[in-house]
Short mmCIF file of the C-alpha atoms (twelve columns), coordinates in Angstrom:
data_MODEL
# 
_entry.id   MODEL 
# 
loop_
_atom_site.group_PDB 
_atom_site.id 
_atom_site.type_symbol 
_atom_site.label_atom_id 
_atom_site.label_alt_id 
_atom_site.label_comp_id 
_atom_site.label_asym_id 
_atom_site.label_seq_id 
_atom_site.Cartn_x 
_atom_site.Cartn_y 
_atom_site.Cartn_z 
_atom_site.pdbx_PDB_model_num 
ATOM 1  C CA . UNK A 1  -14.760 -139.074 85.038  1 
ATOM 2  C CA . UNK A 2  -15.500 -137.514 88.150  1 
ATOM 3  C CA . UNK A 3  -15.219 -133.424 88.866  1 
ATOM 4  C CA . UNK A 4  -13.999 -132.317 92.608  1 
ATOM 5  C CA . UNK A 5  -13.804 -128.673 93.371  1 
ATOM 6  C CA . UNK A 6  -10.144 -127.187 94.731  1 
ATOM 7  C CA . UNK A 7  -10.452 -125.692 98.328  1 
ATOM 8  C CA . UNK A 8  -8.919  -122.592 99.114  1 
ATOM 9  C CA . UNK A 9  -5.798  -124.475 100.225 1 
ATOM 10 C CA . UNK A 10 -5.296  -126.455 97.304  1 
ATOM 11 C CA . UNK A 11 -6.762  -129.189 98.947  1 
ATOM 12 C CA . UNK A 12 -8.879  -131.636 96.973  1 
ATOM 13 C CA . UNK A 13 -10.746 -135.007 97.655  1 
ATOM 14 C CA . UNK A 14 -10.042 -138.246 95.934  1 
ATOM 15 C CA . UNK A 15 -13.288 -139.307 95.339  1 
ATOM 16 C CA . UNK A 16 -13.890 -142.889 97.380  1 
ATOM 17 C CA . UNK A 17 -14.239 -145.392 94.002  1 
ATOM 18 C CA . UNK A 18 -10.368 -144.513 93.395  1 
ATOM 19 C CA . UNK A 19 -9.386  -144.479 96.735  1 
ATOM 20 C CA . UNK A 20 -10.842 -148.029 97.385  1 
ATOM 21 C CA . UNK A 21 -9.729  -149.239 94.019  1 
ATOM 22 C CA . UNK A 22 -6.396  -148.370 94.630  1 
ATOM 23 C CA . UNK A 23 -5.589  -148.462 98.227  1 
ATOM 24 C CA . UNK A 24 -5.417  -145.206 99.100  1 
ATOM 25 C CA . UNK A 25 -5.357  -144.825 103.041 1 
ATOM 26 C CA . UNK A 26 -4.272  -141.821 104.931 1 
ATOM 27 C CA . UNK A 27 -0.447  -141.869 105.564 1 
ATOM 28 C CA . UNK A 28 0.132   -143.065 101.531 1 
ATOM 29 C CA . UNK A 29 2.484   -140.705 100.045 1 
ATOM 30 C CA . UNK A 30 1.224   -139.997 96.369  1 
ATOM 31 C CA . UNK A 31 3.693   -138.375 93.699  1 
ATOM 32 C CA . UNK A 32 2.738   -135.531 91.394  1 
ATOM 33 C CA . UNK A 33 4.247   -134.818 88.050  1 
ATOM 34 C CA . UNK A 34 2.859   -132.185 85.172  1 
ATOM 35 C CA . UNK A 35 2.564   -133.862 81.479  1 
ATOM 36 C CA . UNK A 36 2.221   -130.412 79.670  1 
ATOM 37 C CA . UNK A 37 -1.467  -129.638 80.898  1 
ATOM 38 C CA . UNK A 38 -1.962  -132.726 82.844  1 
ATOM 39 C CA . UNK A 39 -1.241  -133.685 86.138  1 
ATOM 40 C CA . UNK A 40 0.026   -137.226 86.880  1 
ATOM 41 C CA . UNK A 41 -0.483  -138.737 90.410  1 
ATOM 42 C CA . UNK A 42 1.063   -141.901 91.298  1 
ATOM 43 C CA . UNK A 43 0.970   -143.955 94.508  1 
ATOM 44 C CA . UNK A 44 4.391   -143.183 96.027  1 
ATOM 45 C CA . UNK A 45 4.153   -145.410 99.160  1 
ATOM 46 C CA . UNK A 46 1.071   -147.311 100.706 1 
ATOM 47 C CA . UNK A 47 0.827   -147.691 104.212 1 
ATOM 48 C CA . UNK A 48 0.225   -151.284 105.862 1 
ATOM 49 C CA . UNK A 49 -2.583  -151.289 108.022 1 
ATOM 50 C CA . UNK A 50 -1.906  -151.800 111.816 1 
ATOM 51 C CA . UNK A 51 -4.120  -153.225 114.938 1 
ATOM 52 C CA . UNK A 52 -3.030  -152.696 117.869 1 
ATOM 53 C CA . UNK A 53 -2.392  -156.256 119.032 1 
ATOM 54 C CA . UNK A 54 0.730   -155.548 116.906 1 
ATOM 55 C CA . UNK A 55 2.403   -153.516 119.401 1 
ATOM 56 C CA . UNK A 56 1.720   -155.990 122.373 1 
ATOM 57 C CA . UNK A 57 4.985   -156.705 124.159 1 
ATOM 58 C CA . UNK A 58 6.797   -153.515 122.568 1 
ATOM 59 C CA . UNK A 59 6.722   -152.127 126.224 1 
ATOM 60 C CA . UNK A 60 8.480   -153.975 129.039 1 
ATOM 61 C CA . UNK A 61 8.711   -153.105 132.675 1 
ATOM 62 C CA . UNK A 62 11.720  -154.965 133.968 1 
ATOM 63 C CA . UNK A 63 10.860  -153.094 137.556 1 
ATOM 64 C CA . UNK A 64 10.042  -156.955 139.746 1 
ATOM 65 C CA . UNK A 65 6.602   -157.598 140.711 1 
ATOM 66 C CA . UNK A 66 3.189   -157.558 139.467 1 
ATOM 67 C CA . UNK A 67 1.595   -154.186 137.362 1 
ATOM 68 C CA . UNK A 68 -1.351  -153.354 137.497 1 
ATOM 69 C CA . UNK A 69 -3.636  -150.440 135.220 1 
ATOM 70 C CA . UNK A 70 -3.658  -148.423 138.236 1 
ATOM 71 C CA . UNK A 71 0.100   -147.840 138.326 1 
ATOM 72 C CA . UNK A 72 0.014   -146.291 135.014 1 
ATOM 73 C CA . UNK A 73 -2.556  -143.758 136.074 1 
ATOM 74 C CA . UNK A 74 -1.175  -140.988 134.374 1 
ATOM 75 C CA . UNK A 75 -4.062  -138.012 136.078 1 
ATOM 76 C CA . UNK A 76 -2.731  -140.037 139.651 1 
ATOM 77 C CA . UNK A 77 0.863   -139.123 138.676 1 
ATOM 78 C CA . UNK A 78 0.435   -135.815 137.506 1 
ATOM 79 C CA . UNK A 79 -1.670  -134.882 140.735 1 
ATOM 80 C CA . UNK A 80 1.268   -136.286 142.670 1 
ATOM 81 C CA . UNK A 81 3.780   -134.129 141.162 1 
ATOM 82 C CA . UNK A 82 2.007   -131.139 141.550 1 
ATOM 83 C CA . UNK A 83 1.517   -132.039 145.420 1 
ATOM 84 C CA . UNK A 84 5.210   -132.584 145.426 1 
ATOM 85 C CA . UNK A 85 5.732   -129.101 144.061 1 
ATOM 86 C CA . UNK A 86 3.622   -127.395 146.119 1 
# 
């Protein structure tokens, strides 16, 4: 058994041999309950990791013709609005 200190905002860390053995990630939910002086946790919801390859094609430009990185400047396009306001 481990021993982990309490923060001043309740905060406390899971210590990484749990974590690991249990999948803990950041973005699981985990559930607390109190068993007379105990505290439970349980693993609420896990969250599947994601690469970002997953989200290719999720954005579509349906303007015609070819994009290129340079039209999605976004420091170009704010510049240009401010010159527009101005």
């Amino acid at each position: 058994m481990q021993t982990v200190t309490v923060s001043d905002k309740g905060q406390v860390v899971i210590p990484v041999q749990i974590r690991r053995r249990l999948g803990i990630a950041p973005g699981c939910q985990l559930s607390f309950s109190l068993e007379g002086q105990v505290i439970r946790v349980e693993m609420k919801r896990q969250v599947v990791p994601s690469h970002v390859q997953d989200g290719f094609g999720m954005l579509v430009c349906k303007l015609p013709g070819k994009r290129r990185l340079a039209d999605f400047d976004v420091s170009k396009a704010m510049r240009d609005h401010a010159d527009d306001r101005a």
